[in-house]
Backbone as CSV, one residue per row, in Angstrom:
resi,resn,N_x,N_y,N_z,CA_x,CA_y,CA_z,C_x,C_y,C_z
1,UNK,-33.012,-8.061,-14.876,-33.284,-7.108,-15.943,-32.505,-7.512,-17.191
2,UNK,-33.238,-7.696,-18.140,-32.527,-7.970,-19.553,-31.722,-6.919,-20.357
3,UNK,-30.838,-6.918,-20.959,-30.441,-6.109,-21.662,-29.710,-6.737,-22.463
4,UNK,-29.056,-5.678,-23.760,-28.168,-6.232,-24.510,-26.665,-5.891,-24.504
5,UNK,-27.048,-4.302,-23.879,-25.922,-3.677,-23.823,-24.538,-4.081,-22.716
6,UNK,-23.424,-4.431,-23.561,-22.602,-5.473,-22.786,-21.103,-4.366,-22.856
7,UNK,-20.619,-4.284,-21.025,-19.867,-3.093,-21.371,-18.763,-4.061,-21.405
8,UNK,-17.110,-3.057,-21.201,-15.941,-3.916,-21.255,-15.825,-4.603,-20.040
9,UNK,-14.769,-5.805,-20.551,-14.635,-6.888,-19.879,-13.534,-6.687,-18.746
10,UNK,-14.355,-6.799,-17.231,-12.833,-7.051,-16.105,-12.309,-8.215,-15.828
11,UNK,-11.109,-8.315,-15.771,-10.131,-9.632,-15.327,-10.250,-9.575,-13.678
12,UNK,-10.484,-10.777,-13.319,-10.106,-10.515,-11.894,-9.191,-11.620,-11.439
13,UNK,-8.292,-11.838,-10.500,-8.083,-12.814,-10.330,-8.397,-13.256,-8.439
14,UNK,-8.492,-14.537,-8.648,-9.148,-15.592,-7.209,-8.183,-16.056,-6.858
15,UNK,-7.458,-15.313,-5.290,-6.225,-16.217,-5.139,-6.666,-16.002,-3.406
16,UNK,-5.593,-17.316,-2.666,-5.537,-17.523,-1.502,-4.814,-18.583,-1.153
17,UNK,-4.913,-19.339,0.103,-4.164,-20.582,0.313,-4.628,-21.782,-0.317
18,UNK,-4.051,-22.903,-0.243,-4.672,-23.910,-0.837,-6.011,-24.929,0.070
19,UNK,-6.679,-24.847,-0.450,-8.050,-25.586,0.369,-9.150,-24.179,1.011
20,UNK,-9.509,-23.223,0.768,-10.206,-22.077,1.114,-11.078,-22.497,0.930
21,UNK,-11.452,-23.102,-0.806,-12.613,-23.335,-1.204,-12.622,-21.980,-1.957
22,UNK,-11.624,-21.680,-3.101,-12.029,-20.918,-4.032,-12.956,-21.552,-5.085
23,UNK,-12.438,-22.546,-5.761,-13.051,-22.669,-6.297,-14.474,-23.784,-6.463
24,UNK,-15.068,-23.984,-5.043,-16.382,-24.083,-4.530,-17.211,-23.278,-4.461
25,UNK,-16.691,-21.775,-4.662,-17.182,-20.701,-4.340,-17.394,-19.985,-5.685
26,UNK,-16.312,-20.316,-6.430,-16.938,-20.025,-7.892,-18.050,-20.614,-8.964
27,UNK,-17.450,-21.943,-8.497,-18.904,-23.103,-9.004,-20.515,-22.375,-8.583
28,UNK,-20.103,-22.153,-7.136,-21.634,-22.074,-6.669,-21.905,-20.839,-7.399
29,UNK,-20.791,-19.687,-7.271,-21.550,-18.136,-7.622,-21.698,-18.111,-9.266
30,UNK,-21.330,-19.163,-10.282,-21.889,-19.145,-11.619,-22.576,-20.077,-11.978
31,UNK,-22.679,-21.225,-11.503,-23.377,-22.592,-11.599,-24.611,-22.684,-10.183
32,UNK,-24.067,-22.672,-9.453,-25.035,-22.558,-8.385,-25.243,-24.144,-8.258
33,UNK,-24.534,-24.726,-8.395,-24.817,-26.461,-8.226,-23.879,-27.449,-7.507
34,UNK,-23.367,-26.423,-6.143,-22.296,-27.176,-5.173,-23.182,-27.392,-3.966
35,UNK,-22.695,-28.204,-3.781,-23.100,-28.667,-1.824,-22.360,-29.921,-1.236
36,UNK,-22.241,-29.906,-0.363,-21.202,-30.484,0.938,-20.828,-32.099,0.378
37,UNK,-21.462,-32.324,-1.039,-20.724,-33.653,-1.048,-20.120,-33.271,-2.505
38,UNK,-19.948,-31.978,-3.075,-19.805,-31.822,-4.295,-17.998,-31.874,-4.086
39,UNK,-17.392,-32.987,-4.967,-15.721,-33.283,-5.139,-15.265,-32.123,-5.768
40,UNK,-13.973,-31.536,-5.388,-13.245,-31.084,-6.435,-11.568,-31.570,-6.157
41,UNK,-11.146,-31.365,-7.231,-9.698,-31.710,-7.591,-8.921,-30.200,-7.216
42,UNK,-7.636,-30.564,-7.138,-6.327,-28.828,-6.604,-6.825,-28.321,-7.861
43,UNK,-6.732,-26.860,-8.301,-6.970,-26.172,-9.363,-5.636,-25.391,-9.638
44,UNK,-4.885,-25.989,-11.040,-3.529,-25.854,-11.307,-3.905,-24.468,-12.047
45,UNK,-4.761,-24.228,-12.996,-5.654,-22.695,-13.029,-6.954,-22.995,-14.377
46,UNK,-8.420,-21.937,-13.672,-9.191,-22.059,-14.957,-9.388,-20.366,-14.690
47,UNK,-10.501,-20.363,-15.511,-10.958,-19.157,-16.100,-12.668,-19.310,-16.034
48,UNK,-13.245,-18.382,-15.281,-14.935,-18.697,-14.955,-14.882,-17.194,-16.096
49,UNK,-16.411,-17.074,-16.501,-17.336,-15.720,-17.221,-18.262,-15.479,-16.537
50,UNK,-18.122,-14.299,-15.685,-20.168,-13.694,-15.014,-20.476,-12.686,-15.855
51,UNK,-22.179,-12.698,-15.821,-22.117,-11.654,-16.312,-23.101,-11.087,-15.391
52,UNK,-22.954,-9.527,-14.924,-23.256,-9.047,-13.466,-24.515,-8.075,-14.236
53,UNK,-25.705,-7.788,-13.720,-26.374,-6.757,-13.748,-26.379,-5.422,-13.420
54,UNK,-25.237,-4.258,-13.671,-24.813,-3.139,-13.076,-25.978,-2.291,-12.456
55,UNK,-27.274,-3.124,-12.544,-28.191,-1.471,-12.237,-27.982,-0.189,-13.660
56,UNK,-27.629,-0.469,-14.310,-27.079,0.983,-15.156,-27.901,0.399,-16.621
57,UNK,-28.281,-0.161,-16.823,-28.866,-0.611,-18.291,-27.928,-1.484,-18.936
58,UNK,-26.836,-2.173,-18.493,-25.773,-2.493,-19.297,-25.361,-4.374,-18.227
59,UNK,-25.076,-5.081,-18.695,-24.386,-6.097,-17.811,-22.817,-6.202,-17.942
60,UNK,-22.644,-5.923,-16.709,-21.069,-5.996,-16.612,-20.455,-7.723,-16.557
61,UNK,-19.603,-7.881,-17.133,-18.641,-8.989,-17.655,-17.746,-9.049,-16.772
62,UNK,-17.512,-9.727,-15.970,-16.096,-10.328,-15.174,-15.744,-11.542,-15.670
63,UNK,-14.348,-11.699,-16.025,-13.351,-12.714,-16.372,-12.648,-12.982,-15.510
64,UNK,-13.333,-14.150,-14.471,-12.667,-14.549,-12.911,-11.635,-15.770,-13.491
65,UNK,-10.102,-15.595,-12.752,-9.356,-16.424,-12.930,-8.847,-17.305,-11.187
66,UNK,-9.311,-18.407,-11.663,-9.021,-19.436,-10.639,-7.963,-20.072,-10.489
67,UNK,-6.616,-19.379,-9.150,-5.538,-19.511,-9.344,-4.958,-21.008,-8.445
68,UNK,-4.014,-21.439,-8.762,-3.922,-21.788,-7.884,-3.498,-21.697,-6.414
69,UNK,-3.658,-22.440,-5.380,-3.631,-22.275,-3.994,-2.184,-21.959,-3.566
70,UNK,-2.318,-21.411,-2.750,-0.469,-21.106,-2.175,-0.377,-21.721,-0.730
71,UNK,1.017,-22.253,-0.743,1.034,-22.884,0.501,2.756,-22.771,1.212
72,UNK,2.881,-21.912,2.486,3.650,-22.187,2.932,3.962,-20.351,2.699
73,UNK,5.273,-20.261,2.092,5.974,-19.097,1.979,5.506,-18.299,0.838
74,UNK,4.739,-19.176,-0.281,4.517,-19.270,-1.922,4.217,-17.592,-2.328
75,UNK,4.718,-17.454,-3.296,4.239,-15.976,-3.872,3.774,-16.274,-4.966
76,UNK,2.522,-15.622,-5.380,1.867,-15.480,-6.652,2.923,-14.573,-7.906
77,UNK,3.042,-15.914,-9.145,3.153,-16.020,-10.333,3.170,-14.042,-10.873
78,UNK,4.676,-13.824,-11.529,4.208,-12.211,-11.588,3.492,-12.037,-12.755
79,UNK,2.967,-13.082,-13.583,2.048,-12.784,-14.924,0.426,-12.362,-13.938
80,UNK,0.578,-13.254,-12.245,-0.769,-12.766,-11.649,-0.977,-11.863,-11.056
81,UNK,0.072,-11.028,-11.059,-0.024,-9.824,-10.371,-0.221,-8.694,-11.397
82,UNK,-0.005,-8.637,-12.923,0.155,-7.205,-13.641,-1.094,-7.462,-14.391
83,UNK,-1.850,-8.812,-14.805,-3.055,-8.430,-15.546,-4.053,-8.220,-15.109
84,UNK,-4.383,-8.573,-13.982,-5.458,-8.171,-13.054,-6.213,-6.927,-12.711
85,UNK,-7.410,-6.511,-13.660,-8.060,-5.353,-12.588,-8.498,-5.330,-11.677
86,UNK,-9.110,-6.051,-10.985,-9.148,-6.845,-9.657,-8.509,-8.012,-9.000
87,UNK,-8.803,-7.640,-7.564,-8.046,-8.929,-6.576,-9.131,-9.824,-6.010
88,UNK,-9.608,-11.168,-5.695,-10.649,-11.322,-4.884,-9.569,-12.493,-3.683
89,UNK,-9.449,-11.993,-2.494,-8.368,-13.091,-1.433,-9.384,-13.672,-0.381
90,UNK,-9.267,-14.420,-0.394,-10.447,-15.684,0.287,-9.062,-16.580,1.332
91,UNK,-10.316,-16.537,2.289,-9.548,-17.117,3.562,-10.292,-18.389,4.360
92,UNK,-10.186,-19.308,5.263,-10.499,-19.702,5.880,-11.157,-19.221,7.350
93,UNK,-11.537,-18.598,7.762,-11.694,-18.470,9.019,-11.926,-19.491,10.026
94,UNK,-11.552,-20.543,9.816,-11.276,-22.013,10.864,-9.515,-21.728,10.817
95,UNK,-8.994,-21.175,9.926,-7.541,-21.697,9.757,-6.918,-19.955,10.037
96,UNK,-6.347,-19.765,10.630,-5.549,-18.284,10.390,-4.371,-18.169,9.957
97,UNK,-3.784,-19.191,9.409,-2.661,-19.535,8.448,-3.177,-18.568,6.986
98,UNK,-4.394,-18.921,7.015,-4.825,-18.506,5.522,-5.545,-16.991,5.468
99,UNK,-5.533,-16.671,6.654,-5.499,-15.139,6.627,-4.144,-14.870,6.519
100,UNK,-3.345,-14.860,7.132,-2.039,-14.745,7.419,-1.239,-14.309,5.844
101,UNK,-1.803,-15.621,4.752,-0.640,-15.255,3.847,-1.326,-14.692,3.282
102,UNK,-2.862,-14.083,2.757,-3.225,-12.798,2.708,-2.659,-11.751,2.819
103,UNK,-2.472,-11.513,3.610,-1.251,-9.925,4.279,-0.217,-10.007,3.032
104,UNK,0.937,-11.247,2.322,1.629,-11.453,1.521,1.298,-11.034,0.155
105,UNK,0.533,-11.384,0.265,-0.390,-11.316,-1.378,-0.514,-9.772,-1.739
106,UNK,-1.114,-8.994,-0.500,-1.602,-7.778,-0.721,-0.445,-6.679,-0.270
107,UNK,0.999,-6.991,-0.107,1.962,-6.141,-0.055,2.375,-6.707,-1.829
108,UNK,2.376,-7.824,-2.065,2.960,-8.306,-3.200,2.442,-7.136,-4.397
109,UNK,0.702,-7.104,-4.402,0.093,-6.582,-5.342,0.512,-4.964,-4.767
110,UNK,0.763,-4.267,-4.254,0.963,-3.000,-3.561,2.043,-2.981,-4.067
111,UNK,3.340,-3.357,-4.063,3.954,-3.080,-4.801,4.709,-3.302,-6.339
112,UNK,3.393,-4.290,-7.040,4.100,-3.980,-8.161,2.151,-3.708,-9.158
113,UNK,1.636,-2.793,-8.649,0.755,-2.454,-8.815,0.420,-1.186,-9.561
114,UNK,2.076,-0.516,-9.770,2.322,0.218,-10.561,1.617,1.607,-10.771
115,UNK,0.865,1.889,-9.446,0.200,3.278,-9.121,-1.058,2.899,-9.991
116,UNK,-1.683,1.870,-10.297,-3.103,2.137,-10.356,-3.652,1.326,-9.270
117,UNK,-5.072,2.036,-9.453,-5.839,1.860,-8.334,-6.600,0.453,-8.680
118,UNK,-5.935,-0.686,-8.031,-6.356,-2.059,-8.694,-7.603,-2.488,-7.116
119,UNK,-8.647,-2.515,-7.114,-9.586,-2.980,-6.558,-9.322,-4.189,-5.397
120,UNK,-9.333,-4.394,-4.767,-9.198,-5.429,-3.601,-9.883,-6.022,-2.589
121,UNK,-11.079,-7.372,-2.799,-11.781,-7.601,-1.923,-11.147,-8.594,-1.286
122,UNK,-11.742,-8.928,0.216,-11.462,-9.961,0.997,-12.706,-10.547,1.368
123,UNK,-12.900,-11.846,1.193,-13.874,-12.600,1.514,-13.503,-14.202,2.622
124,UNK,-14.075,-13.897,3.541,-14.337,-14.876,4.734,-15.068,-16.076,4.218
125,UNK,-14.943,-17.338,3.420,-15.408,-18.706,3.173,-15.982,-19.389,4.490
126,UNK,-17.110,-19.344,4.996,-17.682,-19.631,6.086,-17.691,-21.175,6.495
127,UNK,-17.734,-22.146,4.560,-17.977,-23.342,4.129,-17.221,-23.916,3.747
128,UNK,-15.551,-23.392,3.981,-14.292,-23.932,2.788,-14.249,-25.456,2.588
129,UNK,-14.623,-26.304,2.005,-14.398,-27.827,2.178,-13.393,-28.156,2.262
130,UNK,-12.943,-28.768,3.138,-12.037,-29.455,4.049,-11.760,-30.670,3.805
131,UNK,-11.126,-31.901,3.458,-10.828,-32.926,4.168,-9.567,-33.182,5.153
132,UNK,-9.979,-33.504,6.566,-9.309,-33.525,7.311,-8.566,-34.972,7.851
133,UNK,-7.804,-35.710,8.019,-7.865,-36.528,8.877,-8.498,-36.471,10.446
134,UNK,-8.622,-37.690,10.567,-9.145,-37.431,11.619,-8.973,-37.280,13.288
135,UNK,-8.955,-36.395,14.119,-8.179,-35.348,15.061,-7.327,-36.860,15.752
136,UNK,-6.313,-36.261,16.444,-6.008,-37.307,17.759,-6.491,-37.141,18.689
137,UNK,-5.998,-37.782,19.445,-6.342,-37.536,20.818,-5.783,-36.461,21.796
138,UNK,-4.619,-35.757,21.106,-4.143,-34.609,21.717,-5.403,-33.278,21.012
139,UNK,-5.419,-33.851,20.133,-5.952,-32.307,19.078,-7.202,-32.462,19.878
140,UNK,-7.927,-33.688,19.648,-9.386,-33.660,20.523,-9.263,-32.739,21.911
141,UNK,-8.580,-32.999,22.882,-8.217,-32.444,23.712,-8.541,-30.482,24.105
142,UNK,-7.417,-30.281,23.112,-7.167,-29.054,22.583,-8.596,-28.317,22.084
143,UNK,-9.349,-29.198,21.487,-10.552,-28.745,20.906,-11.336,-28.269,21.804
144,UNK,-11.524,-29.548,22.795,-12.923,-29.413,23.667,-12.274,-28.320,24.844
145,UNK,-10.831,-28.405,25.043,-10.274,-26.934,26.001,-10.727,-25.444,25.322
146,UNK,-11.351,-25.293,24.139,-11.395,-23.607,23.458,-13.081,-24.186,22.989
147,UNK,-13.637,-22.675,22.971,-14.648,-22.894,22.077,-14.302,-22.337,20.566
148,UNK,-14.641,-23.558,19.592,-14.761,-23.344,18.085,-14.806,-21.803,18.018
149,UNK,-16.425,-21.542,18.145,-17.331,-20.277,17.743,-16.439,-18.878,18.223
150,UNK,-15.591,-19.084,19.227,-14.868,-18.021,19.735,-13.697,-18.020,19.051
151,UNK,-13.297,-18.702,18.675,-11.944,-18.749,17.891,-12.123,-18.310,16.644
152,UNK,-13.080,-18.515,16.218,-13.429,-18.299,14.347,-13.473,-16.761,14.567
153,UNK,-14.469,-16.427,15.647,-15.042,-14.973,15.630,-13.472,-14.049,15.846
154,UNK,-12.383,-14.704,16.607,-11.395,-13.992,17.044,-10.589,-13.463,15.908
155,UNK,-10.633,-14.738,14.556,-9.759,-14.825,13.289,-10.598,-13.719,12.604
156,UNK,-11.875,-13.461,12.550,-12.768,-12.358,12.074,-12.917,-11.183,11.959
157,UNK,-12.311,-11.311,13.662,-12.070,-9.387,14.007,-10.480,-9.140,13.532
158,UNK,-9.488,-9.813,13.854,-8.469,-9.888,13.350,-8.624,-9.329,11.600
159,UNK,-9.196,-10.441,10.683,-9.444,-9.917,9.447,-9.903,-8.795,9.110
160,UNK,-11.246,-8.745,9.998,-11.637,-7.014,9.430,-10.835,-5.955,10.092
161,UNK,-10.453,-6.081,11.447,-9.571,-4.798,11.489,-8.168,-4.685,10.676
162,UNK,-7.510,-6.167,9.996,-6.383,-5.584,8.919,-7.396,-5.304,7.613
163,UNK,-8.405,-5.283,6.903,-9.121,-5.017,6.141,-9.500,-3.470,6.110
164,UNK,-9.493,-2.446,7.569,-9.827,-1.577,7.683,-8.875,-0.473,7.916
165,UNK,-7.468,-1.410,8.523,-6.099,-0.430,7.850,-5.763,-0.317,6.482
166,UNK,-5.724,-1.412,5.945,-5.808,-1.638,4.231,-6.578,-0.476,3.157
167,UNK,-7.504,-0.814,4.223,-8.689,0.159,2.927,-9.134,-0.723,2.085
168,UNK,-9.722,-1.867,2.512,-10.187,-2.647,1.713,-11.319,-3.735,1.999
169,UNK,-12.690,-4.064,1.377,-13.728,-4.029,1.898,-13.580,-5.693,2.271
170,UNK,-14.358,-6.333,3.315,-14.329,-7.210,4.031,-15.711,-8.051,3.985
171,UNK,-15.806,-9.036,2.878,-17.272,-10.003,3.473,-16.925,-11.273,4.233
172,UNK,-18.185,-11.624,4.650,-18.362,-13.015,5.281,-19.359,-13.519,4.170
173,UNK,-19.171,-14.999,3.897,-19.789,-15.412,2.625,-19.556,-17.133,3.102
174,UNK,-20.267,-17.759,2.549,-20.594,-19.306,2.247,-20.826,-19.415,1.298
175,UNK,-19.743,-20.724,0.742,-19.911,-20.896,-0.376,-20.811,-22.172,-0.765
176,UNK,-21.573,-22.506,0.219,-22.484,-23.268,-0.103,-24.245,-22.322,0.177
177,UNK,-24.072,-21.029,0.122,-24.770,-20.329,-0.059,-24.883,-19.137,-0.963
178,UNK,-25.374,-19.564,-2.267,-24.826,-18.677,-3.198,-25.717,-17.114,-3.341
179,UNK,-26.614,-16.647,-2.662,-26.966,-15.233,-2.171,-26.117,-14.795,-1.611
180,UNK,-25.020,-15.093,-1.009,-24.092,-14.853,-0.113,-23.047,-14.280,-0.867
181,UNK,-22.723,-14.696,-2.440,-21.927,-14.302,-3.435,-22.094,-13.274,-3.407
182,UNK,-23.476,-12.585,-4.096,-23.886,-11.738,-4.620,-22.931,-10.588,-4.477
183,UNK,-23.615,-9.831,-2.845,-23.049,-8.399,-3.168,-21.380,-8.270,-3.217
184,UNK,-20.873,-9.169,-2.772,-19.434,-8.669,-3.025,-19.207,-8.606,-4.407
185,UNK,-19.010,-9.620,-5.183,-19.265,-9.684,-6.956,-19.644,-8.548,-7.186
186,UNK,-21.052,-7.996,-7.094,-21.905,-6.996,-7.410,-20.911,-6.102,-7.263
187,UNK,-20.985,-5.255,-6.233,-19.770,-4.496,-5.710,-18.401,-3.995,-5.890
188,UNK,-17.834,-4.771,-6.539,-16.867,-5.171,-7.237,-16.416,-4.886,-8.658
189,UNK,-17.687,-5.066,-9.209,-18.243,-5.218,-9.796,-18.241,-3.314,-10.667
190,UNK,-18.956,-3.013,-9.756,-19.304,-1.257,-9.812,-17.973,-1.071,-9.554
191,UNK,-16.950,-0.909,-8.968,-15.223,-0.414,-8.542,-14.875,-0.766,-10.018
192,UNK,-15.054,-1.538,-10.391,-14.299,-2.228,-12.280,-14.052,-1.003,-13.152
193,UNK,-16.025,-0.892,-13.153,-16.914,-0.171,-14.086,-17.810,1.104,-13.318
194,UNK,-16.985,2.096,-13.129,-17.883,2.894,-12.557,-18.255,3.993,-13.304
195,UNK,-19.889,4.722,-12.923,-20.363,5.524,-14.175,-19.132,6.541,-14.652
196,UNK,-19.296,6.863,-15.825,-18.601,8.045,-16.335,-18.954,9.479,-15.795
197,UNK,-17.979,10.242,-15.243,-18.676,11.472,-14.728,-19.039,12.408,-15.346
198,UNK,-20.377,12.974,-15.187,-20.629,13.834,-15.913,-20.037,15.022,-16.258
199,UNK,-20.350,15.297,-17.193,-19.480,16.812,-17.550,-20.150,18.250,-17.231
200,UNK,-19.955,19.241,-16.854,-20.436,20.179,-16.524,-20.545,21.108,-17.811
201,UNK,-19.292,21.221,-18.851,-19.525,21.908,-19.905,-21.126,22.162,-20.617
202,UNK,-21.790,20.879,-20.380,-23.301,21.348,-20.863,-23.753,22.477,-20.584
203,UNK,-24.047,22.439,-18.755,-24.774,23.031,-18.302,-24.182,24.643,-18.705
204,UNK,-22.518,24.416,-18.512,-22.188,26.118,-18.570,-23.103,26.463,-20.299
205,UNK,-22.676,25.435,-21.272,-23.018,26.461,-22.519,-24.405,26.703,-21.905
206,UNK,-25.665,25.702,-21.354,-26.918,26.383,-21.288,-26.916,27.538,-20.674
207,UNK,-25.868,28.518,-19.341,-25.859,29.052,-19.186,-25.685,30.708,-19.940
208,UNK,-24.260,29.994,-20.387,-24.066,31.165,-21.611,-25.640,31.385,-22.781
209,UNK,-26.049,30.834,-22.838,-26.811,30.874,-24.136,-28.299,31.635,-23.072
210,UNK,-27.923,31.377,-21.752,-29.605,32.267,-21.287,-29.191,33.714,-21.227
211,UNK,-27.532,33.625,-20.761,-27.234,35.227,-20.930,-27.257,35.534,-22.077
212,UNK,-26.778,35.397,-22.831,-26.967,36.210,-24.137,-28.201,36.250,-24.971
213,UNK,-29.276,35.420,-24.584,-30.723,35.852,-25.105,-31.350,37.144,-24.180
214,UNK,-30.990,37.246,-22.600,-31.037,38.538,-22.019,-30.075,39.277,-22.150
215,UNK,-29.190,39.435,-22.982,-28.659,40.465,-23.619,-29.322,41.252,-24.332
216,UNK,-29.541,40.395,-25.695,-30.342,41.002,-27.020,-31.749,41.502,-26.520
């Protein structure tokens, strides 16, 4: 849907461990032109522009910031914690290291979050690009003793049930599938920018004004 009407602009920022595939995931959800051989370099930090279709007559503006990766103990930069109206924390679900420092991030923003209600999604990278060396012969081992598919699914339920003490909404997404973007963005999106509530004062004056014509 076209429009012109362009409301205010949300900051969000894109943070997680290093190698998630944040920013594979941003390429694809504004460019739409990544796939499994597409290179990228560490991202020391950029700045993406969407502009979202609210449903409301208006396109909402997100100003996604692409942070860099954290690794180990690392705490996010406190200039990235106070400008942010949104959070977006992206994980691996092959790796549970990178759920793990998730949990960090989101006590970090909790407390210096300063009593507003700052928005917080978590998104599962189904596709994070990886380069790995290649396994040994112990790791091979180890591999073919577990199944993959059960292990990912285990890091999953893990995520959504801390997602559901949190209070905070939980996708599964590929970032080499960019429909997959959509509704979280979308979503997100609406939490930024949500309608203005209506006022009731109308209706009372229409009220007043029917009584007092059955007055006279």
């Amino acid at each position: 849907m076209l429009t012109n009407k362009i409301s205010k602009v949300g900051k969000v920022l894109i943070c997680g461990m290093k190698g998630v595939g944040k920013t594979a995931l941003l390429e694809q959800l504004i460019y739409g032109n990544v796939n499994v051989e597409t290179e990228f370099h560490p991202t020391i930090e950029d700045i993406y522009v969407a502009s979202v279709d609210g449903g409301r007559g208006t396109r909402e503006i997100l100003r996604l910031y692409d942070s860099a990766g954290l690794q180990g103990k690392a705490q996010l930069s406190r200039h990235y914690i106070h400008f942010p109206d949104g959070f977006v924390l992206i994980y691996d679900p092959t790796d549970p290291s990178s759920l793990d420092i998730l949990a960090d991030i989101k006590q970090d923003i909790d407390r210096n979050k300063e009593k507003k209600d700052v928005p917080v999604i978590v998104l599962a990278n189904m596709r994070s690009k990886r380069r790995e060396a290649p396994p040994s012969l112990q790791q091979t081992q180890q591999t073919n003793s577990t199944n993959p598919a059960n292990q990912i699914e285990i890091i999953l339920n893990r995520a959504i049930s801390w997602c559901s003490r949190e209070r905070i909404k939980h996708y599964t997404v590929n970032a080499m599938e960019r429909p997959s973007l959509y509704d979280p963005f979308i979503n997100l999106c609406a939490r930024l920018h949500p309608p203005p509530t209506k006022s009731t004062f109308p209706q009372l004056r229409q009220v007043m004004q029917k009584t007092q014509k059955s007055d006279v």
